[in-house]
VEXMIFI-157312 format. One line per field, with one value per residue: residue number from 0; x, y, z of N, C-alpha, C in turn. Coordinates in steps of 0.2 Angstrom, whole numbers, plus 2048, in hexadecimal, padded with zeros to 3 digits. Layout:
// VEXMIFI-157312
i c(NUM,...) .
nxx c(X,...) .
nyy c(Y,...) .
nzz c(Z,...) .
caxx c(X,...) .
cayy c(Y,...) .
cazz c(Z,...) .
cxx c(X,...) .
cyy c(Y,...) .
czz c(Z,...) .
This chain:
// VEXMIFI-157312
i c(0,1,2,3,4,5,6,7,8,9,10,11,12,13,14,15,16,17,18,19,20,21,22,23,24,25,26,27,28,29,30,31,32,33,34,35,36,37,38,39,40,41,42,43,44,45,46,47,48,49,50,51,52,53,54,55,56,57,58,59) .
nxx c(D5C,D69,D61,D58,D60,D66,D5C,D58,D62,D64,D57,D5B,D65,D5F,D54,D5E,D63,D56,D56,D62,D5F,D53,D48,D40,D3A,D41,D36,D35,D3A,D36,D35,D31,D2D,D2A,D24,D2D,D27,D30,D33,D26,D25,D30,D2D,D21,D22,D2C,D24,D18,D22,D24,D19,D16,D20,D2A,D22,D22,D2C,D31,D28,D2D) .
nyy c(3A6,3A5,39B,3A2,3AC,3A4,3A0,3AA,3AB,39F,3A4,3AE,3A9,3A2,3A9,3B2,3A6,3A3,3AF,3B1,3A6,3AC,3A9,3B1,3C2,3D0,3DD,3EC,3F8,3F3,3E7,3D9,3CE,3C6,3B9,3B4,3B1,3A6,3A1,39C,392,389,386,380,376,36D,36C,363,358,353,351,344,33D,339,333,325,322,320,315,30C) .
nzz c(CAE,CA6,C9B,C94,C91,C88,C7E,C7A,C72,C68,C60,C5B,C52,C4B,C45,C3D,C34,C2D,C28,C1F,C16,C0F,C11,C1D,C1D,C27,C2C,C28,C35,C3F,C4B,C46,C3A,C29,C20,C14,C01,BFC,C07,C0C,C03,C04,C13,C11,C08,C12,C1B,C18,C13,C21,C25,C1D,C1A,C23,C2F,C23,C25,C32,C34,C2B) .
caxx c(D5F,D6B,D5C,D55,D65,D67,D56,D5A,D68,D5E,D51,D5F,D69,D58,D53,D63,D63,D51,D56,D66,D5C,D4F,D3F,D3D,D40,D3F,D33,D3B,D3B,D31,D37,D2B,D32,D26,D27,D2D,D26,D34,D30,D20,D25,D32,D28,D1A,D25,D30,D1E,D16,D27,D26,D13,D14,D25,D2D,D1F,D23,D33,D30,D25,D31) .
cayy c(3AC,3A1,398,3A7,3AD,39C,39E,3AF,3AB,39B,3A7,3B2,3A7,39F,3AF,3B2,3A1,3A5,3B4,3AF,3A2,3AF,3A5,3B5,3C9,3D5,3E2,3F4,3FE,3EF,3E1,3D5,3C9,3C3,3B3,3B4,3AC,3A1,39D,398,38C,383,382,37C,36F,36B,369,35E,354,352,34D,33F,338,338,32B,320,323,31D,30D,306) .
cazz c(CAA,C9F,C97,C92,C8A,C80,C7A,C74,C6D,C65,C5E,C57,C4F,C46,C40,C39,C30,C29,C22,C1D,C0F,C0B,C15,C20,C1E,C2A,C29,C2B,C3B,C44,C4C,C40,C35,C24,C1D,C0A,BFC,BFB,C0D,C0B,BFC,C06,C17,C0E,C07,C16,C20,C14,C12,C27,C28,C1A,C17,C29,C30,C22,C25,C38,C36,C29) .
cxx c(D63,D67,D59,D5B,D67,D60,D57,D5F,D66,D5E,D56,D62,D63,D58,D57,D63,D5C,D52,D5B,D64,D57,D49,D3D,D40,D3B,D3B,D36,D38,D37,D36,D32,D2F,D2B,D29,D27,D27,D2B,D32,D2C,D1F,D28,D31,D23,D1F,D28,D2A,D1C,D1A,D25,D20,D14,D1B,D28,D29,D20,D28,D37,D2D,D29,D31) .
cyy c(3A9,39E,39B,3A9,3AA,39D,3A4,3AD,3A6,39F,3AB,3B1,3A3,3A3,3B3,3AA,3A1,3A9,3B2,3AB,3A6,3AD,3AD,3BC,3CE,3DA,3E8,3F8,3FA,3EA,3DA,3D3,3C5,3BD,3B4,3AE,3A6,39C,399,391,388,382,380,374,369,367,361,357,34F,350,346,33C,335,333,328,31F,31E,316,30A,305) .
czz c(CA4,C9C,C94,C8E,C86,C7E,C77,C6F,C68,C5E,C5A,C51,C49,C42,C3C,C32,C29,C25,C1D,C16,C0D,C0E,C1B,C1F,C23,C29,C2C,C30,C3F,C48,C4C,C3C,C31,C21,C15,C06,BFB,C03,C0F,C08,C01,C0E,C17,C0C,C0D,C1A,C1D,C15,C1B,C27,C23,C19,C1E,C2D,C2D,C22,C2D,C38,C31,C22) .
């Protein structure tokens, strides 16, 4: 039962933090969240950043 509430509360504080920078907005009268345009740009980046810099980052 505690593991369940630190995972809400996780998921809460994310979703707060997402929106907070603009990468996600709620959609109205739902409980659905769209990824912005701004979103998309800087987890597009972030991805890429994490598939191609971070291994050579690893081997040296």
């Amino acid at each position: 039962m505690i593991e369940k509430k630190r995972a809400v509360g996780r998921t809460t504080r994310l979703l707060a933090k997402l929106r907070a920078h603009a990468l996600i907005a709620k959609i109205p009268h739902s409980f659905r969240y769209k990824i912005t345009k701004k979103g998309v740009r800087v987890m597009t980046i972030v991805l890429m950043f994490k598939r191609k810099e971070i291994p050579k980052l690893a081997t040296g």
